[in-house]
N, C-alpha and C positions, 0 to 999 in steps of 0.2 A: 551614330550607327543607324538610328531608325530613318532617319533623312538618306542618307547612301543605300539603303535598303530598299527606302520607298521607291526612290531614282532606278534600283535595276533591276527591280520587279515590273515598274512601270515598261521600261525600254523591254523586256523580254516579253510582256504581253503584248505590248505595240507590235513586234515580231510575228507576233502569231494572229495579226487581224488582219483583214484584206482593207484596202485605206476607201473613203470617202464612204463606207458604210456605217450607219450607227453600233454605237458600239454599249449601247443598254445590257442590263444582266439579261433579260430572255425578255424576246419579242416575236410573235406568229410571223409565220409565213405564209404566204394567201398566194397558192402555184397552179392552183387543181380547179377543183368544180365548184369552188366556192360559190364564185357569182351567179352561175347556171345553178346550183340547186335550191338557194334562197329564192330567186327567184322564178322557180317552180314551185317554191313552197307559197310562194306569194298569191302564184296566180291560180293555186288549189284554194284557197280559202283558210285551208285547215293550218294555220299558223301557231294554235294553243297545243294543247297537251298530247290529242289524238290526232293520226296521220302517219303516213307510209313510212317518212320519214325515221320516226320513232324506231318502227318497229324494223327498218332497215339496219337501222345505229346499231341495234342491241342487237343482232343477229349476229352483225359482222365483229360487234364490239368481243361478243360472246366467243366467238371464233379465232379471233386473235391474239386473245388472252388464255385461249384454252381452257374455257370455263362451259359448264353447261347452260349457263344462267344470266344474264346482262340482264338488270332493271334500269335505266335510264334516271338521274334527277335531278333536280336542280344544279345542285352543289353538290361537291366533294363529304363537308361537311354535314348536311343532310343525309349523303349516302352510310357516312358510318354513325349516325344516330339510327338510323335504322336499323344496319348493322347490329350495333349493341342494345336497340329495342328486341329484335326477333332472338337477341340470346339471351331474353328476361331478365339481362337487367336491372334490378330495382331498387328505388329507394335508398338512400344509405349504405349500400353497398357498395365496395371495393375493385376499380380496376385498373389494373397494371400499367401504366403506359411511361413511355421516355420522356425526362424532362429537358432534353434535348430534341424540339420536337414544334412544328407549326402548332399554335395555339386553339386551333380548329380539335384536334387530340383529344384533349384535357375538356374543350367546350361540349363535346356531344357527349362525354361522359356526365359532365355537368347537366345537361338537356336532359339525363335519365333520374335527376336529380341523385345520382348517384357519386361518388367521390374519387378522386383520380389520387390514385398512390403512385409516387414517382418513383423511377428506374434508373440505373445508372447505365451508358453504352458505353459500348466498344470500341478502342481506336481504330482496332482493323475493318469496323464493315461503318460506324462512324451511328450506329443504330444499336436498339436492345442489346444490353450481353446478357448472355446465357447462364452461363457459371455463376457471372453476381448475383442473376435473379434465385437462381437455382438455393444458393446458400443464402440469401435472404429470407426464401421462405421457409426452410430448413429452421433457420434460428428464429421467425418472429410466427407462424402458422400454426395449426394443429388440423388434423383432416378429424372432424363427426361429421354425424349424420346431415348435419346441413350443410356438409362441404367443409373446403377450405377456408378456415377462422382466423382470424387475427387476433391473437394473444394479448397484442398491445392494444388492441382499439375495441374488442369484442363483435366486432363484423365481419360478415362473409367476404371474403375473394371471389369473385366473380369469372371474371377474364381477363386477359394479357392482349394488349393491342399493341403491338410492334411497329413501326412505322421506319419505312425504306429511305433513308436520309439523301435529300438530293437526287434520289432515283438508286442508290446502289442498296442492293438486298443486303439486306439481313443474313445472321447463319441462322435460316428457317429452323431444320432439323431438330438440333437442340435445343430450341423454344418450346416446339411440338412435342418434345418428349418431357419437359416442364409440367405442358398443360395438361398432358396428361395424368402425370404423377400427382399433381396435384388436385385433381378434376375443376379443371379450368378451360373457358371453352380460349377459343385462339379466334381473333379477327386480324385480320392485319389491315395497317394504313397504308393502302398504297395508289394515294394522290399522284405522288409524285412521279412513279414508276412503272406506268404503260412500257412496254416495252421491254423491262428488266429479266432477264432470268435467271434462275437460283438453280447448280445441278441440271442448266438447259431448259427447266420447265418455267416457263410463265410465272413472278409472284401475283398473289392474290389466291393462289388455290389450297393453299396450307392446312387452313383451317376451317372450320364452318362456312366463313362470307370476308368478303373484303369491302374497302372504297376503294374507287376512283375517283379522281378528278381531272377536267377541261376547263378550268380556268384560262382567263387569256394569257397566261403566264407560261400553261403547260406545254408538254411536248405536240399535243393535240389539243385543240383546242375548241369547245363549240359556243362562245362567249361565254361560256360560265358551265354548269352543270357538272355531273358525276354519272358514276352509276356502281351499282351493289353486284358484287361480282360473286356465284356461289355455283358449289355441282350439287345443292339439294333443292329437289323440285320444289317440296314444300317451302322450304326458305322463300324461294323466290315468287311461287305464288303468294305467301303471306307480305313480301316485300312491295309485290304489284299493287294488293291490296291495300297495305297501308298508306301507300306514297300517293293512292288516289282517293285521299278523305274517308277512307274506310265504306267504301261506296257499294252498296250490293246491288247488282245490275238489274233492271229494272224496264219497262217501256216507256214510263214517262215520270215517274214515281225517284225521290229522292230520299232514298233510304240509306243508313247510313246503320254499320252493327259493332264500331269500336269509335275510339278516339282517334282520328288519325292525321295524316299531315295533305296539304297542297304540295306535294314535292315533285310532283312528276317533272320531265324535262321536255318545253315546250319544244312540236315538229318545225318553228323555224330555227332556233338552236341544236336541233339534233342534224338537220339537212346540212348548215356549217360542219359540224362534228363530222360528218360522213365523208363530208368533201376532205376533210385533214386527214382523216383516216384512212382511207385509200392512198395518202402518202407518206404514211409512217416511215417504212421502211425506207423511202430515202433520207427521212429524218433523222433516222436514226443511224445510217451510215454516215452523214455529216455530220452528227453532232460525236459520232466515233473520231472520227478524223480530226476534229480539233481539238478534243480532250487527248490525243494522241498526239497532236503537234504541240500542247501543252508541255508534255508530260517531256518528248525531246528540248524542247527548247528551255526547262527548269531543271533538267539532269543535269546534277553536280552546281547547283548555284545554293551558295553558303549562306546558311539560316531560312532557306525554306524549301518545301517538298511543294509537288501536286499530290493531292488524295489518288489513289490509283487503291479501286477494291480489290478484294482477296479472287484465289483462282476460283473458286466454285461462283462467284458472279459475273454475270455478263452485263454490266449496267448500261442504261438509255443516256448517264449523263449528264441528268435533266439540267444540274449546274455544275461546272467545274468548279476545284475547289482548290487554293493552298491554304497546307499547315505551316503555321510558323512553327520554327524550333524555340522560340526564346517564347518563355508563358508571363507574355506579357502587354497587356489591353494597352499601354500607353502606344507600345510599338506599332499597336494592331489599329490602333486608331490616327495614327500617324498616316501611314500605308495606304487607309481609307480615304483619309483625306486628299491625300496627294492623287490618286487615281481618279477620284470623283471630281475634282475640281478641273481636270483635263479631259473630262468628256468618256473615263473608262469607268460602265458602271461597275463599281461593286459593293458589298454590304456584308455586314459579317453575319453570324449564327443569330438566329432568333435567342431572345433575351431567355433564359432558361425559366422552366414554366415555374418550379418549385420558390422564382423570386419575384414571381408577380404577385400583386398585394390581393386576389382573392384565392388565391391556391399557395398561398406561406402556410399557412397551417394543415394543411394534408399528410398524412402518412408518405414517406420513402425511406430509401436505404440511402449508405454512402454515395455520394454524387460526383465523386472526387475527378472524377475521366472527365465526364460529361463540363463539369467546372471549369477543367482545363482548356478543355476546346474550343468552350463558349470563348476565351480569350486569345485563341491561336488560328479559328478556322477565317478565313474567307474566301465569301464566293466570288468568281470575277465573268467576265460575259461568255455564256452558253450558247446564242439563238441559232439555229439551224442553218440559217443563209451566211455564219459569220466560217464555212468551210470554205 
C-alpha cells in the first residue's frame, strides 16, 4: 500500500512541475535588481549595518506588511528574541508556543532564559488552537497580582507566540481574545509568512510585535536576516536600540546604557532583500498558482489530501503541503523516500519540540493533533519559478 502510494503521489507531483527545472523544496529566485543593488551597495562602501539600503528595506518592508514599524535583523530568530525581550520577558517564566513549530520558537524563549510551554494545533490552520489553549489555561492558571500563574509549576505565563505554519495564518482573533483574558501579551511567529493575510489584513500586526524572516529559503529573501514588525513607536524605537549593542549616539564616544545585541541587518543584505521585495507580488501569484495546480491535480486521490487553509486565510504558501489520511510515519517515510531518491525534494514536519531532549521536560497540554501530524504532514517543492 505505502509503495503504490509513494508511486502516485510521485507521478501527480511530476504533473504539476515544469520538466528540466530543479525541483528542491524552496529555492530564491534572482529576477529583479538583485545584481544592480549589491552592487551599488558595493561601490558605496557602506556594506555593514548602516546605509540607504537599510533604511530603504524597513520602509518598504513596513509598508507592505502594514505595519508602522520595520526593524531590520540579522535573522528571523533574533528578530523574535527581541521581540520577547521588549515584552519583559524574564527569567523562569512561561511562554506559550507550538510544539509543532521551527526550533528557532522554543530557542529565543530559551535566549530569555526563560521556558517554553507547549501548545497543541489545529488541523484546520495547522498552527496554535485556540480553544485548547483557552481550556488549558482554564484548568492549569490562576490570574493574581502578578498575572497569569501556573498552578502546576508556580510561575508566571508570560506570552503566547503563535507561529503561521508554512505561511498559512493562524485563527488570529481568538488567540487575541485568550491573551487578553488572561493578560498575556501576543507576539506572533511570522517567519514564514510575508505575504499571508488573516481577515485581508497583513499577519504580524495582532499583537504587540512580530518576526519575520529572509532566510534563503524564504518567500523573500536577503541571505539571511529578519526584522521586528510592530505599530508601537516605542516598541520599535527600543527594538532599534537594542539590535544596535545598546549604543547611545554619540560623536566619537562609545557609550553603551543596556545589555544589548549586534543584530542589525547589514546594508549589503538589506540591498538583496530590497531587490526580492519589489517582487513579491509576483511571488506570490506564482506560488498561488502552483499550490492551486496542486490542490486540482490531488482532488479525489485516495489516502491523501493537500493542506488548503480555512476561508479567513489568504496564505503566501511558503510550502505546500500533503496530509496523509493513514497516521502513520512508516508510510510517511516510505513516500519520503521514494520522492527524495528521484530528484523531488521533500521532508516531513519538524521533529516536535516537546521530543527534543532539552525541552522534554517543559510544561504543555495535550499534544495529541500536533502528534498526529508530526506523522501525516509532508512538504513537497514550493519555489516560485516551479509555476
Amino acid at each position: 500500500m505505502s509503495a503504490g502510494l509513494a508511486d502516485e503521489i510521485l507521478s501527480r507531483i511530476r504533473r504539476c512541475l515544469p520538466a528540466n527545472r530543479s525541483h528542491a523544496l524552496h529555492e530564491p529566485q534572482f529576477a529583479g535588481k538583485e545584481r544592480e543593488y549589491l552592487l551599488r551597495c558595493i561601490d558605496s562602501g557602506w556594506v555593514s549595518t548602516a546605509g540607504k539600503f537599510v533604511d530603504e528595506f524597513e520602509a518598504k518592508l513596513a509598508t507592505f506588511a502594514g505595519a508602522k514599524h520595520a526593524v531590520a535583523t540579522v535573522n528571523g530568530t533574533a528578530a523574535l528574541h527581541v521581540c520577547l525581550r521588549l515584552a519583559n520577558v524574564a527569567a523562569t517564566e512561561e511562554v506559550v508556543v507550538p510544539t509543532l513549530t521551527f526550533i528557532a520558537t522554543a530557542n529565543a524563549v530559551a535566549y530569555c532564559s526563560a521556558i517554553p510551554h507547549f501548545a497543541d494545533s489545529a488541523e484546520s490552520t495547522l498552527g496554535l488552537d485556540p480553544g485548547k489553549l483557552e481550556a488549558h489555561l482554564e484548568a492549569i492558571s490562576e490570574t493574581t497580582e502578578a498575572g497569569c500563574v501556573n498552578r502546576l509549576t508556580g510561575r508566571r505565563i508570560k506570552a503566547v507566540v503563535p507561529m503561521h505554519t508554512f505561511g498559512h495564518p493562524v485563527d488570529l482573533a481568538p488567540i487575541a481574545r485568550v491573551c487578553r483574558r488572561f493578560g498575556l501579551a501576543l507576539i506572533e511567529d511570522a517567519a514564514e509568512a510575508l505575504g499571508s493575510r488573516y481577515h485581508g489584513d497583513h499577519v504580524g500586526n495582532a499583537g504587540r510585535s512580530s518576526a519575520l524572516s529572509f532566510n534563503g529559503n524564504k518567500i523573500v529573501t536577503a541571505g539571511g536576516g529578519g526584522a521586528v514588525l510592530t505599530n508601537d513607536a516605542a516598541i520599535a524605537a527600543a527594538a532599534r536600540h537594542l539590535t544596535t549593542t545598546a549604543r547611545v549616539a554619540a560623536k566619537w564616544e562609545f557609550i553603551h546604557d543596556a545589555i544589548g545585541y549586534n543584530y542589525r541587518l547589514p546594508n549589503l543584505n538589506a540591498a538583496l532583500g530590497l531587490a526580492q521585495l519589489e517582487q513579491i507580488e509576483s511571488f506570490l501569484a506564482s506560488k498561488r498558482a502552483l499550490a492551486a495546480r496542486y490542490s486540482r491535480e490531488f482532488a479525489g486521490c485516495p489516502g491523501v489530501r493537500v493542506f488548503e487553509p480555512p476561508p479567513f486565510a489568504e496564505s503566501n504558501y511558503w510550502l505546500n503541503t500533503l496530509v496523509l489520511e493513514r497516521d502513520d510515519p512508516a508510510q510517511r517515510d516510505v513516500i519520503l523516500e521514494k520522492l527524495n531518491s528521484l530528484g523531488i525534494g521533500a521532508r516531513p514536519v519538524w521533529r516536535l519540540m516537546h521530543r527534543l531532549p532539552m525541552f522534554r521536560d517543559c510544561p504543555r497540554m495535550d499534544l495529541s493533533t500536533a502528534e498526529r501530524l508530526e506523522r501525516c504532514l509532508i512538504n513537497i517543492p514550493s519555489s516560485a519559478f516551479l509555476d
